[in-house]
PyMOL Python script that loads the backbone (N, CA, C, O; Angstrom):
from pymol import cmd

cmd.read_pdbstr("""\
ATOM      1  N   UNK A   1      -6.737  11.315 -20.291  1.00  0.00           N
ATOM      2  CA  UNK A   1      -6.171  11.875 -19.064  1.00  0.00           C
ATOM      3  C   UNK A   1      -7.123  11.591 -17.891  1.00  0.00           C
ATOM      4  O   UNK A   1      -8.334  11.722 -18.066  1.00  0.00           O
ATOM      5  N   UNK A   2      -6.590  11.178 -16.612  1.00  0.00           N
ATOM      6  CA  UNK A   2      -7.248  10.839 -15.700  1.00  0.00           C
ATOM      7  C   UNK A   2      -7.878  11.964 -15.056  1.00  0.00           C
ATOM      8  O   UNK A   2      -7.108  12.857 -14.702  1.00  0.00           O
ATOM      9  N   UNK A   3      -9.281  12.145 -14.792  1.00  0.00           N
ATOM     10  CA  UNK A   3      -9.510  13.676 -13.597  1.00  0.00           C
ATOM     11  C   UNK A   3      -8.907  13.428 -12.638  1.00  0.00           C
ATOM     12  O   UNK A   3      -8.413  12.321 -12.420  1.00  0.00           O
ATOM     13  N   UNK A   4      -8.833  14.375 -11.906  1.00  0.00           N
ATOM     14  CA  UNK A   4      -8.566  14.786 -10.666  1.00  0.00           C
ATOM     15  C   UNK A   4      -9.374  13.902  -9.877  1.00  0.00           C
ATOM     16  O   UNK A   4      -8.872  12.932  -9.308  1.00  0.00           O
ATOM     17  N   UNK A   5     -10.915  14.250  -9.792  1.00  0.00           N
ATOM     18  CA  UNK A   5     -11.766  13.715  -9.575  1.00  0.00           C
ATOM     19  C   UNK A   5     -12.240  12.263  -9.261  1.00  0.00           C
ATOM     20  O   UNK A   5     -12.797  11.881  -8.232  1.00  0.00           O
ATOM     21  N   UNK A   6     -11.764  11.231 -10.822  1.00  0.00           N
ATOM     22  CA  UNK A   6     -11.902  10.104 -10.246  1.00  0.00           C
ATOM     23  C   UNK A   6     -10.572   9.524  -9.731  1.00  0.00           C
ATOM     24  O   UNK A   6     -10.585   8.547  -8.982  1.00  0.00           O
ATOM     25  N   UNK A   7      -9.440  10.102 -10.113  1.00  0.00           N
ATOM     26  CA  UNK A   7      -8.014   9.974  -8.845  1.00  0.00           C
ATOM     27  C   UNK A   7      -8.390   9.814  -7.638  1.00  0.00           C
ATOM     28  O   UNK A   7      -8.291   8.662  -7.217  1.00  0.00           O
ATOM     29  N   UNK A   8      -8.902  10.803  -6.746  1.00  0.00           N
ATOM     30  CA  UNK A   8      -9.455  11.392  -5.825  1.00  0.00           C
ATOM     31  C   UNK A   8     -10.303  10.174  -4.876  1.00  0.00           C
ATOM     32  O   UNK A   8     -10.086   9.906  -3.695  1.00  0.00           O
ATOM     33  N   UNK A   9     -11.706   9.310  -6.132  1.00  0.00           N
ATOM     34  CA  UNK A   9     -11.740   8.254  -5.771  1.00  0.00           C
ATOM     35  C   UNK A   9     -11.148   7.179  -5.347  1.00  0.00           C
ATOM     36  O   UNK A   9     -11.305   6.568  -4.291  1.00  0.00           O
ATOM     37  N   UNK A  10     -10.496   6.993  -6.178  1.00  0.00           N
ATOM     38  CA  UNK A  10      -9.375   5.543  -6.336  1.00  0.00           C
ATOM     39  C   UNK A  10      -9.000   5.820  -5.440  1.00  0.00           C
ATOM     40  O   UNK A  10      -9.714   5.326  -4.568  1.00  0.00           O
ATOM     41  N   UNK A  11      -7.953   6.568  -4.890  1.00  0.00           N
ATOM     42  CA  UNK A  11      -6.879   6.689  -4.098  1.00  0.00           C
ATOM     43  C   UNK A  11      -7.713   6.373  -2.596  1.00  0.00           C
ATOM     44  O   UNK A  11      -7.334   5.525  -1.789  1.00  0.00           O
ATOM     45  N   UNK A  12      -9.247   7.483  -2.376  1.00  0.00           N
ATOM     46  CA  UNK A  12      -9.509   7.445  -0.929  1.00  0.00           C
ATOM     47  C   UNK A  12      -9.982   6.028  -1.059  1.00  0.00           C
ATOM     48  O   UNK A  12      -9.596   5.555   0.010  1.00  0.00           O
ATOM     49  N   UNK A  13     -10.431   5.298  -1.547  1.00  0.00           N
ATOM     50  CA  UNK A  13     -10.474   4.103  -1.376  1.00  0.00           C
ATOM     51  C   UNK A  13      -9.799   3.051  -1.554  1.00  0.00           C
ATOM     52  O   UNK A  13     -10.256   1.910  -1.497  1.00  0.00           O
ATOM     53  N   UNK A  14      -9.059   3.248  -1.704  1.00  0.00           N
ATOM     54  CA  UNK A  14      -7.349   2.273  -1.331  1.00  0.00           C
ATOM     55  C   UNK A  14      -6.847   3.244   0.089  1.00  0.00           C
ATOM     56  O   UNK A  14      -6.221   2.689   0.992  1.00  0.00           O
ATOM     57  N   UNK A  15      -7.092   4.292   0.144  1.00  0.00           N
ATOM     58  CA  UNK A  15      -6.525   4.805   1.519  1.00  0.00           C
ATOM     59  C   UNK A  15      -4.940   4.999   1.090  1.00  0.00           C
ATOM     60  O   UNK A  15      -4.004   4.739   1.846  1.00  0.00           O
ATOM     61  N   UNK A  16      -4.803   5.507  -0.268  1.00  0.00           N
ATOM     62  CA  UNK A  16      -3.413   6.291   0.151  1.00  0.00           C
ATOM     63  C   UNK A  16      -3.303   7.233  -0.296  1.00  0.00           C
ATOM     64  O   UNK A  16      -3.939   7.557  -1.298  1.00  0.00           O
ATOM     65  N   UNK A  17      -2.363   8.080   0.364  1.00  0.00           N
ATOM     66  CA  UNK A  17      -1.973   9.753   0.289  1.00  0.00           C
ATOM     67  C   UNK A  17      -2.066  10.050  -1.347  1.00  0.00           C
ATOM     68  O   UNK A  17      -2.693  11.064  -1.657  1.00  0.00           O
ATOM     69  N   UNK A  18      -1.672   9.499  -2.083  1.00  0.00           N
ATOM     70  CA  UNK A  18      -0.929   9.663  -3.357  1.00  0.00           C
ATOM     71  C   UNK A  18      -0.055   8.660  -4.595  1.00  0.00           C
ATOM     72  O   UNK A  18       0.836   7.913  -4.192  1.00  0.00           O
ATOM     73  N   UNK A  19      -0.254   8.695  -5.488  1.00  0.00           N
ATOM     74  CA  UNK A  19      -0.243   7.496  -6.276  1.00  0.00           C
ATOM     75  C   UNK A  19      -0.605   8.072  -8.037  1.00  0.00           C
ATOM     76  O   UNK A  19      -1.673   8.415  -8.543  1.00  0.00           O
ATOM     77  N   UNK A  20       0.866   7.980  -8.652  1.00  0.00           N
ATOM     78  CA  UNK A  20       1.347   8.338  -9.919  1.00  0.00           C
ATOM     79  C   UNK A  20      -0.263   7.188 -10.542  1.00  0.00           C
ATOM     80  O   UNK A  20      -0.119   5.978 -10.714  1.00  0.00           O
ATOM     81  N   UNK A  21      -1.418   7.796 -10.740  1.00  0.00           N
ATOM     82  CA  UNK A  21      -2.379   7.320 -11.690  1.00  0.00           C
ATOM     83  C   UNK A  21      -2.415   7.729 -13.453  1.00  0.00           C
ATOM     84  O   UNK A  21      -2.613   8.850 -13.920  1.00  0.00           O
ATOM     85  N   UNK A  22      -2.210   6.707 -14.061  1.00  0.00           N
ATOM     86  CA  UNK A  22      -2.171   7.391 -15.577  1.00  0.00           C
ATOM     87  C   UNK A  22      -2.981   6.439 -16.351  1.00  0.00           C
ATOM     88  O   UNK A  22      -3.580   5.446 -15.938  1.00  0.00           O
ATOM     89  N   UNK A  23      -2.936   6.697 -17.008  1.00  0.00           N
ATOM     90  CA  UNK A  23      -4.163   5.862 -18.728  1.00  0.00           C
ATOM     91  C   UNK A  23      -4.158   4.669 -18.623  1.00  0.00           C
ATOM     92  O   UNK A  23      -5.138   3.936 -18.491  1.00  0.00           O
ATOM     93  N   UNK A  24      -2.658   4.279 -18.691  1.00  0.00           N
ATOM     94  CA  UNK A  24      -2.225   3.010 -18.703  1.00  0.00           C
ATOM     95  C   UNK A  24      -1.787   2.448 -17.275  1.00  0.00           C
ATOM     96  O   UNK A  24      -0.870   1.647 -17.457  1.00  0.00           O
ATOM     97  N   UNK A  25      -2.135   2.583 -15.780  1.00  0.00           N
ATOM     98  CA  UNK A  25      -2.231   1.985 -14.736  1.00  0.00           C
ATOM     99  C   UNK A  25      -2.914   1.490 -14.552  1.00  0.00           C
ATOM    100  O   UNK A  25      -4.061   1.932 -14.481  1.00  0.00           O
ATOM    101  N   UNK A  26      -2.466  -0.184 -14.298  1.00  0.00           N
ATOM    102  CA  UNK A  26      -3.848  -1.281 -14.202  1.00  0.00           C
ATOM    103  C   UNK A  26      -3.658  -1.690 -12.650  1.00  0.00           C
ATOM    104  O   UNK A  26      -2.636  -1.444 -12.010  1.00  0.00           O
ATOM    105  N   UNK A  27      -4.839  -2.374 -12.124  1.00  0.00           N
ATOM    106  CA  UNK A  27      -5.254  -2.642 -10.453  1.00  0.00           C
ATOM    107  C   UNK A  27      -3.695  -3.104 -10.183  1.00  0.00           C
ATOM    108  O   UNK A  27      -3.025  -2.452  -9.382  1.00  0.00           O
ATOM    109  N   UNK A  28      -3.124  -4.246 -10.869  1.00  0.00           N
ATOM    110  CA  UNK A  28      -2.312  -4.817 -10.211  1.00  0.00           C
ATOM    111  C   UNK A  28      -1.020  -4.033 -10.177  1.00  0.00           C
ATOM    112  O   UNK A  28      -0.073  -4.818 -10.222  1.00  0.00           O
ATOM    113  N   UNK A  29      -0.687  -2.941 -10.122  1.00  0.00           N
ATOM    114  CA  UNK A  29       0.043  -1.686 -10.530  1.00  0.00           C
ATOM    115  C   UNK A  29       0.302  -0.885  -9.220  1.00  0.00           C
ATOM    116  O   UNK A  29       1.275  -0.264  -8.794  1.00  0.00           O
ATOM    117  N   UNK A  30      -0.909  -1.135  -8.763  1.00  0.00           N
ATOM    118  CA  UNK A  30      -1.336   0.071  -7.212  1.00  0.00           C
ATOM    119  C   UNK A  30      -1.920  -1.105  -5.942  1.00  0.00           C
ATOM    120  O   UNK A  30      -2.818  -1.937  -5.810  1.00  0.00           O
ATOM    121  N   UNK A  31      -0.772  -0.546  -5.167  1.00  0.00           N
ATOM    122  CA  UNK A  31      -1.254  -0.821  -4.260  1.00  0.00           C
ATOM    123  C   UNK A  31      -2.447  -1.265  -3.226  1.00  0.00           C
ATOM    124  O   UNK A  31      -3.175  -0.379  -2.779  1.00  0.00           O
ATOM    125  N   UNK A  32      -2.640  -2.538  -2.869  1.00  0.00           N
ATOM    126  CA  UNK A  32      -4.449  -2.892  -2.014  1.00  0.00           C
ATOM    127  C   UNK A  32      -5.386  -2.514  -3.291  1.00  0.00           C
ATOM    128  O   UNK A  32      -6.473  -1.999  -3.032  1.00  0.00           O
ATOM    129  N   UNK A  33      -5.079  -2.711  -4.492  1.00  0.00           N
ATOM    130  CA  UNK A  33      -5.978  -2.710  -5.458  1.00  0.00           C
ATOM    131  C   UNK A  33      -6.431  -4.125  -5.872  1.00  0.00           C
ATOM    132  O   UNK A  33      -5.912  -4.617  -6.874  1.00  0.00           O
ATOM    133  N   UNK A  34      -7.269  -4.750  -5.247  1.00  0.00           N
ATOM    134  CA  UNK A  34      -7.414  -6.330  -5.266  1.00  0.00           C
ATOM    135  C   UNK A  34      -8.828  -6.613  -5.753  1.00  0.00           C
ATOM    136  O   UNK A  34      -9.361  -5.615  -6.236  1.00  0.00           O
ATOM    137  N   UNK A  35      -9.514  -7.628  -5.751  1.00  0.00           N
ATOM    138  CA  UNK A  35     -11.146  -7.760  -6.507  1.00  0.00           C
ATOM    139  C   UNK A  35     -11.928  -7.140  -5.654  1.00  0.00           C
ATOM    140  O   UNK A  35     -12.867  -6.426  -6.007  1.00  0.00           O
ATOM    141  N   UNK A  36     -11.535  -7.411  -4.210  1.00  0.00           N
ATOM    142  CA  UNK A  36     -12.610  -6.609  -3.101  1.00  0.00           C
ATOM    143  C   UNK A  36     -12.682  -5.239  -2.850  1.00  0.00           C
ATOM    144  O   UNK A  36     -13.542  -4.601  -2.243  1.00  0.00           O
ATOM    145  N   UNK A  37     -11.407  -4.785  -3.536  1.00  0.00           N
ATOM    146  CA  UNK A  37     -11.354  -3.174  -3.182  1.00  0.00           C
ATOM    147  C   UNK A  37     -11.993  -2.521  -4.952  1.00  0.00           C
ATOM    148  O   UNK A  37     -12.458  -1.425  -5.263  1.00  0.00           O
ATOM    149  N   UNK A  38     -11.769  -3.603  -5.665  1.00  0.00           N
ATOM    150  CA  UNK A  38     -12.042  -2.684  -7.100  1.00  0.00           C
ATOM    151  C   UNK A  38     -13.581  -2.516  -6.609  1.00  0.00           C
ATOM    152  O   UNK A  38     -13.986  -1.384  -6.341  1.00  0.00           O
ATOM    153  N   UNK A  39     -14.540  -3.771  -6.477  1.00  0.00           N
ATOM    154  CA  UNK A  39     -15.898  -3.734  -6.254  1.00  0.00           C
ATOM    155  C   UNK A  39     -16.244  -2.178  -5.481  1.00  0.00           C
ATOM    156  O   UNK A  39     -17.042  -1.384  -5.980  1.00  0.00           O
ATOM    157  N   UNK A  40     -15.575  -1.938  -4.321  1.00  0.00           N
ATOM    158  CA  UNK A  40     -15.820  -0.609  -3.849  1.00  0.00           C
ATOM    159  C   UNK A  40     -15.256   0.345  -4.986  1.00  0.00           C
ATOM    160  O   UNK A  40     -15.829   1.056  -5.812  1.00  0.00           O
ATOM    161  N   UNK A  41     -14.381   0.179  -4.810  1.00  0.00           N
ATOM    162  CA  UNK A  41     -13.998   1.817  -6.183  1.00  0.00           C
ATOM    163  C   UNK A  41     -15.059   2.124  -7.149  1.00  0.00           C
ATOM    164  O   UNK A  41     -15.477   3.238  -7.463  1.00  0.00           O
ATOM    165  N   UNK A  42     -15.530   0.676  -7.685  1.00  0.00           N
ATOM    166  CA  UNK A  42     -16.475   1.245  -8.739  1.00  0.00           C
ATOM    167  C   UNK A  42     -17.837   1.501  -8.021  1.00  0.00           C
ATOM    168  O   UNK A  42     -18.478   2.415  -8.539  1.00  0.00           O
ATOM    169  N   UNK A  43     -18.348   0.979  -7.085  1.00  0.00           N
ATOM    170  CA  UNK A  43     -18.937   1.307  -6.226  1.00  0.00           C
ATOM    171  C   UNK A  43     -19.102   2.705  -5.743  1.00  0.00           C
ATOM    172  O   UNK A  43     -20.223   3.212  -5.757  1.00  0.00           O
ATOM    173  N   UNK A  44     -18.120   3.328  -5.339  1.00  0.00           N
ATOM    174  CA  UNK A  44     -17.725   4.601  -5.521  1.00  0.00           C
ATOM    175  C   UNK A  44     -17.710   5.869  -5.974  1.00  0.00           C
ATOM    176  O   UNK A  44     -17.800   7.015  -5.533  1.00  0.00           O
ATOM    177  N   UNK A  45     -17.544   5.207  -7.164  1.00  0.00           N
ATOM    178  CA  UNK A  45     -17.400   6.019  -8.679  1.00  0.00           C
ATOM    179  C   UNK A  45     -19.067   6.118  -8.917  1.00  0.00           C
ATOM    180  O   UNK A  45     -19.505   7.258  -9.076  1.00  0.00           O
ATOM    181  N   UNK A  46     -19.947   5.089  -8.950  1.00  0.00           N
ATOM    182  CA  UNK A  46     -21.165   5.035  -9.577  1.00  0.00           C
ATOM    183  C   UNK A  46     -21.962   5.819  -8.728  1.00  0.00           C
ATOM    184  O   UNK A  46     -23.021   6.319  -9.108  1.00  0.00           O
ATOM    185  N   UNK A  47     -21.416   5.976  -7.377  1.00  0.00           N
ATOM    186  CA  UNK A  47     -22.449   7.395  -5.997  1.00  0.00           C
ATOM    187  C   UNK A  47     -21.828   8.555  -6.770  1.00  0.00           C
ATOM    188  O   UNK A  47     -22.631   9.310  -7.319  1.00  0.00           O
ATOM    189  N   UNK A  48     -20.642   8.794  -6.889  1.00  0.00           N
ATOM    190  CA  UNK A  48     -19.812   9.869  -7.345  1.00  0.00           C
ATOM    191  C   UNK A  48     -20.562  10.920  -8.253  1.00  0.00           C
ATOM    192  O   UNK A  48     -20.738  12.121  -8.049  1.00  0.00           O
ATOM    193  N   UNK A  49     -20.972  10.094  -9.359  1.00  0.00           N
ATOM    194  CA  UNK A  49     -20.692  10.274 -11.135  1.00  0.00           C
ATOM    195  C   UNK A  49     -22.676  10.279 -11.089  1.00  0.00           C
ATOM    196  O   UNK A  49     -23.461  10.922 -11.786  1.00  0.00           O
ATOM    197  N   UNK A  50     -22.890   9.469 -10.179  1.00  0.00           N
ATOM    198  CA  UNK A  50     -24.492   9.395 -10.489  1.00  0.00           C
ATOM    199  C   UNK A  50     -25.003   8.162 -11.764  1.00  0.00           C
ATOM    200  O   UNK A  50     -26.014   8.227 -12.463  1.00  0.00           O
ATOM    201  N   UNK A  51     -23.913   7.052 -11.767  1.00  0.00           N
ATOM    202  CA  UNK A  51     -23.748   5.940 -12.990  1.00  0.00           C
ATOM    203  C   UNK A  51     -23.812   4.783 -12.812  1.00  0.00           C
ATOM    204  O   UNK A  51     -23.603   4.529 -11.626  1.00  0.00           O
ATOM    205  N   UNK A  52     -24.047   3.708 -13.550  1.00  0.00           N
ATOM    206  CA  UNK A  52     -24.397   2.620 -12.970  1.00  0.00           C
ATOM    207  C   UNK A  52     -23.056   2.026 -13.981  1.00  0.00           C
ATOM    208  O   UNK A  52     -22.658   2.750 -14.894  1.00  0.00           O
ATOM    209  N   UNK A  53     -22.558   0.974 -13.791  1.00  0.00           N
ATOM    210  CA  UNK A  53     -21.848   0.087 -15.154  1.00  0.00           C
ATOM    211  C   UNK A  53     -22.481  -1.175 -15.006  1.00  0.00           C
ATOM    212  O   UNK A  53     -23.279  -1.655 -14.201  1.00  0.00           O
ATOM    213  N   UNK A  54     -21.873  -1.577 -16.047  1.00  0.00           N
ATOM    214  CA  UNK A  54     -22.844  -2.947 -16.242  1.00  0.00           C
ATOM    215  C   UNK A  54     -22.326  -4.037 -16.369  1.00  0.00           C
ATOM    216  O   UNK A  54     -22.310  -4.095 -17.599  1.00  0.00           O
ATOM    217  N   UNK A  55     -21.681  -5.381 -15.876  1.00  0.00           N
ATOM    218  CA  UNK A  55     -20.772  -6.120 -15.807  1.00  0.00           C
ATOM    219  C   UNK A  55     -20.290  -6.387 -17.118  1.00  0.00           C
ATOM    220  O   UNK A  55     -19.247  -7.033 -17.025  1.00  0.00           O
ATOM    221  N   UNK A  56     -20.511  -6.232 -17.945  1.00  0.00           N
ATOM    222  CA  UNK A  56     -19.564  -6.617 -19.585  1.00  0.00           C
ATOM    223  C   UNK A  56     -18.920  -5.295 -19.481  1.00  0.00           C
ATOM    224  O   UNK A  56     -17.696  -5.404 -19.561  1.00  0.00           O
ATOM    225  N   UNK A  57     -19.241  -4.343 -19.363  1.00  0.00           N
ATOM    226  CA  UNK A  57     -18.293  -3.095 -19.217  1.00  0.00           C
ATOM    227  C   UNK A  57     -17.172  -3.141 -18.617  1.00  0.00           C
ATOM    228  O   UNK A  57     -16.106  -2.755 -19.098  1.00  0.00           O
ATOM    229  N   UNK A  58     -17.397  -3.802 -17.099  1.00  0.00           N
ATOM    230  CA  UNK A  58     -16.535  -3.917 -15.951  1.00  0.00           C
ATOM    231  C   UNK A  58     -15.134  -4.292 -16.241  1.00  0.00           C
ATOM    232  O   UNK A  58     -14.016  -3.941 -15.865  1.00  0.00           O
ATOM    233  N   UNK A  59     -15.895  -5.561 -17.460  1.00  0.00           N
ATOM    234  CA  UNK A  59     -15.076  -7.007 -18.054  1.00  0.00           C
ATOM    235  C   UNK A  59     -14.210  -6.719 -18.635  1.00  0.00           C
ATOM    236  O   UNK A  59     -13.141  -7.294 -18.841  1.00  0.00           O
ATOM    237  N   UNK A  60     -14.637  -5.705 -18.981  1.00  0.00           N
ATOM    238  CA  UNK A  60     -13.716  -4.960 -20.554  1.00  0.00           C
ATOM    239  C   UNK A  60     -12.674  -4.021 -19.831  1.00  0.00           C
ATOM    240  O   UNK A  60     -11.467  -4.178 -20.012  1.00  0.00           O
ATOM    241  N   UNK A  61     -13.063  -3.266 -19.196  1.00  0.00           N
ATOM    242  CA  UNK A  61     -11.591  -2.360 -18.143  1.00  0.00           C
ATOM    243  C   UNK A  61     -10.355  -2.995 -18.446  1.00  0.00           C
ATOM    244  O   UNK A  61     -10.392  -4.225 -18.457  1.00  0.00           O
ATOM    245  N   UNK A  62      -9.404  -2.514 -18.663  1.00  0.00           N
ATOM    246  CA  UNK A  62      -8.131  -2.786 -18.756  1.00  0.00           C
ATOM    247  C   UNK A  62      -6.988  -2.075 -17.773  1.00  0.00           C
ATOM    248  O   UNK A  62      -5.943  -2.515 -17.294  1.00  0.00           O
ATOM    249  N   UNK A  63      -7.704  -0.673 -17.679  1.00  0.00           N
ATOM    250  CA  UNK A  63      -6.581   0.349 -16.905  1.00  0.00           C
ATOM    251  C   UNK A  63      -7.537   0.925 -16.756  1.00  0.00           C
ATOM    252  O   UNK A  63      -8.746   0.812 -16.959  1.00  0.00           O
ATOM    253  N   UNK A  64      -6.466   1.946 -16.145  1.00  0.00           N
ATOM    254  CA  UNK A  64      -7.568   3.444 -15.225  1.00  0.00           C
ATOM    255  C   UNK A  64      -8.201   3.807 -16.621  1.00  0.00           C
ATOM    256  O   UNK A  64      -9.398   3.600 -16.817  1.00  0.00           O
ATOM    257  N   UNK A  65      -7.444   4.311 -17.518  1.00  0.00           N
ATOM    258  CA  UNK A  65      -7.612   5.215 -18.831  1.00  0.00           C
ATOM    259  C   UNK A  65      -9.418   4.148 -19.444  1.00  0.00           C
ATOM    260  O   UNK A  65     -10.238   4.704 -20.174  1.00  0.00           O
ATOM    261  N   UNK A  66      -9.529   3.336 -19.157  1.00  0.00           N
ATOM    262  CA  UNK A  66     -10.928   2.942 -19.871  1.00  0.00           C
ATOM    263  C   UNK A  66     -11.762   2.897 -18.775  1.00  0.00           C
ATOM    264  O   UNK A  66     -12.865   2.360 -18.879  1.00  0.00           O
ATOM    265  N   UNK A  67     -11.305   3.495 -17.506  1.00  0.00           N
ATOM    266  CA  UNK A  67     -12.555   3.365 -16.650  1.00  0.00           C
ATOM    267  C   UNK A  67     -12.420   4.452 -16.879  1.00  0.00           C
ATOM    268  O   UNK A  67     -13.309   4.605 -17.716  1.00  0.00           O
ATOM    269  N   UNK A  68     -11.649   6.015 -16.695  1.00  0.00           N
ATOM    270  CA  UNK A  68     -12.292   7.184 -16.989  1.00  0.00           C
ATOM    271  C   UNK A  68     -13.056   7.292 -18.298  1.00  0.00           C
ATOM    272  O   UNK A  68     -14.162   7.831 -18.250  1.00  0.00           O
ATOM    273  N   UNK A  69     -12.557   6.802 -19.566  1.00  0.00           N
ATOM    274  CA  UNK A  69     -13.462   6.717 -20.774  1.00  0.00           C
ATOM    275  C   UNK A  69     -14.909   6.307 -20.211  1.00  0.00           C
ATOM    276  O   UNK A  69     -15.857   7.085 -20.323  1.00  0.00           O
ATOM    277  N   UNK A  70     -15.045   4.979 -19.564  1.00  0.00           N
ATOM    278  CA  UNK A  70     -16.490   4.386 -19.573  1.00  0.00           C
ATOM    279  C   UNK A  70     -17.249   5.658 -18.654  1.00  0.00           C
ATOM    280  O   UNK A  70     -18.390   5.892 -19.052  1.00  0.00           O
ATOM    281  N   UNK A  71     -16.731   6.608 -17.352  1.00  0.00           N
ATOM    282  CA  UNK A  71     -17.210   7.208 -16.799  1.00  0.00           C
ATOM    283  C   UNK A  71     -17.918   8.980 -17.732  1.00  0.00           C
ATOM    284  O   UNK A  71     -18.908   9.697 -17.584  1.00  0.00           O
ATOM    285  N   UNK A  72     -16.554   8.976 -18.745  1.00  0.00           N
ATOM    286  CA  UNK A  72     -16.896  10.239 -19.349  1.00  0.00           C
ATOM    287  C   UNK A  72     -17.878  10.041 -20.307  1.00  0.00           C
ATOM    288  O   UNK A  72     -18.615  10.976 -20.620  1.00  0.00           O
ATOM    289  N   UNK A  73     -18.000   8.775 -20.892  1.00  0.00           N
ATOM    290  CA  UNK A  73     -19.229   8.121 -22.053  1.00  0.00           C
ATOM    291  C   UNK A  73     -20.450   8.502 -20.922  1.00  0.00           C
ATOM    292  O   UNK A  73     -21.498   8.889 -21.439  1.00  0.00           O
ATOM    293  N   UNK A  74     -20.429   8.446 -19.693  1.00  0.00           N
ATOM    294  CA  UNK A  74     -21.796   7.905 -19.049  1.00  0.00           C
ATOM    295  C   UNK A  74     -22.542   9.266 -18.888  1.00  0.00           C
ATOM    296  O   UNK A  74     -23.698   9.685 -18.951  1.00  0.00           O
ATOM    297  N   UNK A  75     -21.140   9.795 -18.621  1.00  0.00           N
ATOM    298  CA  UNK A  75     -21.671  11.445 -17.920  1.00  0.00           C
ATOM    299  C   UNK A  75     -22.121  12.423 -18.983  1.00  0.00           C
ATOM    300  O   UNK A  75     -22.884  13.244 -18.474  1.00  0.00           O
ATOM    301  N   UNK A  76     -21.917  12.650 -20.349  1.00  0.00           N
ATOM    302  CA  UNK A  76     -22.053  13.075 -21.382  1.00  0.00           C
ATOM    303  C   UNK A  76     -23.272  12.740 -21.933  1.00  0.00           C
ATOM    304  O   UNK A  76     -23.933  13.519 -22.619  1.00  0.00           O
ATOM    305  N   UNK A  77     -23.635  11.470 -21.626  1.00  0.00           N
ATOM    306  CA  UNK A  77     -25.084  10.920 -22.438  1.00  0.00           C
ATOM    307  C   UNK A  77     -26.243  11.617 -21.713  1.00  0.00           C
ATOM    308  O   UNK A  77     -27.404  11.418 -22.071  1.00  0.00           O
TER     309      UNK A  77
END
""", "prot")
cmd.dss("prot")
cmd.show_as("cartoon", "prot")
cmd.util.cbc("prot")
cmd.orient("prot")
């Protein structure tokens, strides 16, 4: 399940009001979600969360649902 939280991200950095985010929503899904805007999101996420990722991680993302996984792995350790 997606937080609130990193919703919250995504969205203010695409700049929109609101946006059905679930497990299985990938970039090309949502709106101004393009290579230059993901770089900020995760960008984002890593001031957010206090996390770094590491480009084979990045690589591996498929949907929202494995970037909240990679974020909840980070925050837990």
């Amino acid at each position: 399940m997606i937080s609130d939280r990193l919703k919250q991200i995504i969205l203010r950095q695409l700049k929109l009001d609101d946006f059905p985010l679930t497990d299985t929503t990938a970039a090309p899904q949502v709106p101004g979600w393009d290579s230059l805007s993901h770089v900020g999101i995760l960008a984002a996420i890593e001031k957010e969360f206090g996390i770094r990722f590491r480009t084979l991680e990045v690589i591996k993302f498929k949907n929202v649902g494995d970037l909240q996984a990679a974020v909840d792995k980070k925050t837990k350790s």
